[in-house]
N, C-alpha and C positions, 0 to 999 in steps of 0.2 A: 504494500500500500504506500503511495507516495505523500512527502510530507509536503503542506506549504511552505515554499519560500519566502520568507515577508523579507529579508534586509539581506544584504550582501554583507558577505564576510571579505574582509581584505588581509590579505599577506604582509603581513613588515615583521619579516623575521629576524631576530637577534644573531650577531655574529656566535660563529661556532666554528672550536671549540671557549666556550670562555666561564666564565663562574657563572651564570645566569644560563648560559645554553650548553648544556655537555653536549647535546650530541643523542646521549645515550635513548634509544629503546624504549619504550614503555614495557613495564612488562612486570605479570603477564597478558600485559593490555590495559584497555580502561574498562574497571568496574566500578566507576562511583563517578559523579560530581560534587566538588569541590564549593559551595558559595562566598565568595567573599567580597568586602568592600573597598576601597581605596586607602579610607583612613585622611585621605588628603582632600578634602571638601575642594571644588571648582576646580581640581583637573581633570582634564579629559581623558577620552582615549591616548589622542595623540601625544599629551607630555606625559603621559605616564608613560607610552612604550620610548620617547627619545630618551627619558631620564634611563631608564632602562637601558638604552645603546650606550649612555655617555659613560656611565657605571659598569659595564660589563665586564670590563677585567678586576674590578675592585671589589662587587658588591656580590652576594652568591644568590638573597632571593628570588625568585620569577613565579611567574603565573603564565598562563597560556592567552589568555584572552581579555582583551581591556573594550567593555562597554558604557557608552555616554550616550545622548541623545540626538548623536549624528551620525554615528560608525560605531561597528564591530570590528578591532584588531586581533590580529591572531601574532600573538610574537613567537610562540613557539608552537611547531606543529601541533596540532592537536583534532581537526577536522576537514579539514583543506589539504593535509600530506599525513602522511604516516606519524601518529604520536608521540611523542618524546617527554622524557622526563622533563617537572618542572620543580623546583624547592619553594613549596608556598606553605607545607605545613611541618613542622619539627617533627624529625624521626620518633625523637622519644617521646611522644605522645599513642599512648595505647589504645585509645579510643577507636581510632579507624581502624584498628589490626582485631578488636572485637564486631566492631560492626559489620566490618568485610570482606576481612581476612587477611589483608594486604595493606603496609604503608600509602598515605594519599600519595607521596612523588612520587612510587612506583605503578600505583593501578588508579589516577582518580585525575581528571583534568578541573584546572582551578579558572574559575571565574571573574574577576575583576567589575562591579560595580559604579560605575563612577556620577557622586551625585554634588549638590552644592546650589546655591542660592542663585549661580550663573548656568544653570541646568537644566533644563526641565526635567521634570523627576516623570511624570508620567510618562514620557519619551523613553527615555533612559530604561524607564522599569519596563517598558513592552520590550523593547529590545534584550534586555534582560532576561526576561522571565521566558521569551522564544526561544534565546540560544539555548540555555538548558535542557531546554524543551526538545529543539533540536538535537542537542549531543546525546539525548537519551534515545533521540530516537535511530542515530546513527551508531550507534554502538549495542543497541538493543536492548537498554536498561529499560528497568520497572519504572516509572518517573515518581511513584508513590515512594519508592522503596530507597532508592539510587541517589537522591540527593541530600546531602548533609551543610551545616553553616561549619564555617572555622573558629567559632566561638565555642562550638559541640566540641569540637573536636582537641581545641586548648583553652579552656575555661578560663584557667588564670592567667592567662593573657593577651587573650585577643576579643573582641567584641564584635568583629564583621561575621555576614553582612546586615547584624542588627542597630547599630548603629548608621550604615548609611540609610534603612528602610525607615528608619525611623524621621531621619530629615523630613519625610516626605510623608509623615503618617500611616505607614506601611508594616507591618511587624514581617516576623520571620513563618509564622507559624501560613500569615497569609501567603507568600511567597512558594511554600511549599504545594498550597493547596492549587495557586495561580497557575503554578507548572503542571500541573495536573491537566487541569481546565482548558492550557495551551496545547500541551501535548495532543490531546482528543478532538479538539476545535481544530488544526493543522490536518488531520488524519480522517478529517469528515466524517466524524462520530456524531449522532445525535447526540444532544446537550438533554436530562431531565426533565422532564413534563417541567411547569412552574408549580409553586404551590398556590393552594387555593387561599385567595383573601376572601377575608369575611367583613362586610359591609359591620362594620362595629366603632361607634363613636365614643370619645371621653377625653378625659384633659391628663397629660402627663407631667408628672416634674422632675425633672432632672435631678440626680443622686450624687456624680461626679460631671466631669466635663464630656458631656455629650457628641458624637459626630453624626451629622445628619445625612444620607446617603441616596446621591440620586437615581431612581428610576429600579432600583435592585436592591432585596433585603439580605446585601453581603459585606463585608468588608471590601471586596474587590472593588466597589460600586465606587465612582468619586464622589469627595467630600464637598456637597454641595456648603452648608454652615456648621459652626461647633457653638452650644450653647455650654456656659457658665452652670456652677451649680447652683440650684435652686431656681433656674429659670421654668417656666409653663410652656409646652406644648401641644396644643389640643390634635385629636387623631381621627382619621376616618375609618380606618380599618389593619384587620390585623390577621397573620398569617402564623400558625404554628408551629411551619417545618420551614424555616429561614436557614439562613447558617449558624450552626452550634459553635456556642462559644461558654467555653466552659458547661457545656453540658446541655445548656437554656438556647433553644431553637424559636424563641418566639418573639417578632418584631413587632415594631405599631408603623402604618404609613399615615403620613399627614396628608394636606388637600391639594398639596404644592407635589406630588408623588415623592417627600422625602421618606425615608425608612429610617429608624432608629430602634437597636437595641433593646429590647423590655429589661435587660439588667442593669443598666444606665440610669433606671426609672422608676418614680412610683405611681403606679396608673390607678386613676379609677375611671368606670363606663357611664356611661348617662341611662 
C-alpha cells in the first residue's frame, strides 16, 4: 500500500568519516524512532544541520533529521540512502535496550524538532508528526508501538521533545497519538465513525486554565481561546466518547463549535 507524500525530504549530508558521521551501518537496522527537540528555540533546519558541518571534527552528537516549518533535512542517511548510525542518545542509558532490544544509535533513527517564536509551530509539527509517520512506515514499524521521546529514554537529563511541544501547547502523549492518526490518514484508512453529540445545554466553569478547541473534541484540534480559572462557559452539547484523557472521555461543545474538556470543568445542565 502506498504512503502519501506530503513534503520533500532533502539531502545535506555530513562529511564522513568524522565524529558526527562515522560512516558506520545501522545495525541490525532500524527498529525504533527516536523523538527529539532542538533545545535551541528559532533555529531551523538549516542552522542546525550547518552548525552540525562546522563542528564535525570537534563535536560527536548527531541526529538524522532536522524538521522546521519549511524543510525536512536528512544529514545522515536514514530514508533517502541506506541508514547509518547516528549518537543522539547515550549508550549507557538502558531504557531503549528494554524496550527494544537494541541501543537507539545502533537500531533507532533520531528526529530533530525545530520550534520557536520565529516558527510556526503548527507547520513545523505536521511536518513533524509525517516524517515519523513516514519512517514507520518505510521500515515497517508499528507506529503505536515504534516510537519513543529522548526524555523516556534519559530522564535525568534531557526533556525533548516535550519541551519543544510544549512551546506550542502540544504535549508528548499527543504526539504519539498524532502519528498514529498520520500514519492511517497517508495509507487511506478510514478514520472512526465521529461520536454522537447530544443536543444538551448548561453553563461551565473552568477549574484550571482551560483550552478551547476548534471544530474537534481532541487535543489534536487547534487552540481556538484559553480561558482563566474560574471563568463561565455556557455549552450546547456534549459527547461521551471524545479523546480520553486521563481516563475521562467526555467533552462539552459551545455555540461557536469550540470543545473543551469536562475535566477542566464544573458543569451543571439547564
Amino acid at each position: 500500500m502506498s504512503f502519501l507524500i506530503k513534503y520533500p525530504i532533502t539531502a545535506r549530508y555530513l562529511p564522513k568519516p568524522s565524529k558526527r558521521r562515522s560512516g558506520l551501518a545501522m545495525s541490525p537496522g532500524v527498529r525504533f524512532v527516536v523523538a527529539h527537540d532542538t533545545g535551541n528555540p528559532n533555529s531551523s533546519a538549516a542552522a542546525n544541520v550547518k552548525y552540525y558541518e562546522n563542528s564535525a571534527q570537534t563535536q560527536s552528537a548527531s541526529a538524522h533529521l532536522f524538521v522546521d516549518d519549511h524543510e525536512i533535512l536528512e544529514c545522515i542517511p536514514a530514508v533517502l540512502g541506506a541508514p547509518e548510525k547516528a549518537w543522539h542518545v547515550l549508550y549507557n542509558t538502558p531504557t531503549d535496550n528494554q524496550l527494544f532490544g537494541f541501543n537507539a544509535n545502533d537500531a533507532a533513527i533520531g528526529v530533530e524538532y525545530c520550534y520557536g517564536d520565529k516558527i510556526n509551530a503548527d507547520e513545523s509539527y505536521r511536518r513533524y508528526v509525517w516524517l515519523i509517520a513516514y519512517i514507520c512506515h518505510t521500515y515497517k514499524l508499528d507506529p503505536a508501538k515504534s516510537v519513543v521521546g529522548h526524555f523516556f529514554l534519559d530522564p535525568q537529563r534531557k526533556t525533548d521533545p516535550v519541551t519543544g511541544l510544549a512551546h506550542s501547547r502540544r504535549s508528548y502523549e499527543q504526539l504519539l497519538r498524532d502519528v498514529v492518526t498520520e500514519y492511517n490518514a497517508c495509507l487511506g484508512k478510514e478514520p472512526p465513525a465521529p461520536p454522537v453529540v447530544e443536543e444538551i445545554s448548561g453553563m461551565a466553569v473552568s477549574t484550571a486554565r482551560l483550552n478551547l478547541r476548534k471544530g474537534k473534541a481532541s487535543t489534536s484540534a487547534p487552540i481556538s481561546r484559553t480561558l482563566t480559572v474560574g471563568a463561565e462557559i455556557p455549552y450546547t452539547g456534549v459527547i461521551r466518547k471524545g479523546e480520553a484523557i486521563n481516563g475521562n472521555t467526555v467533552w462539552y461543545r459551545t455555540v461557536d463549535n469550540e470543545w473543551f474538556w469536562s475535566g477542566g470543568v464544573f458543569a451543571s445542565s439547564h
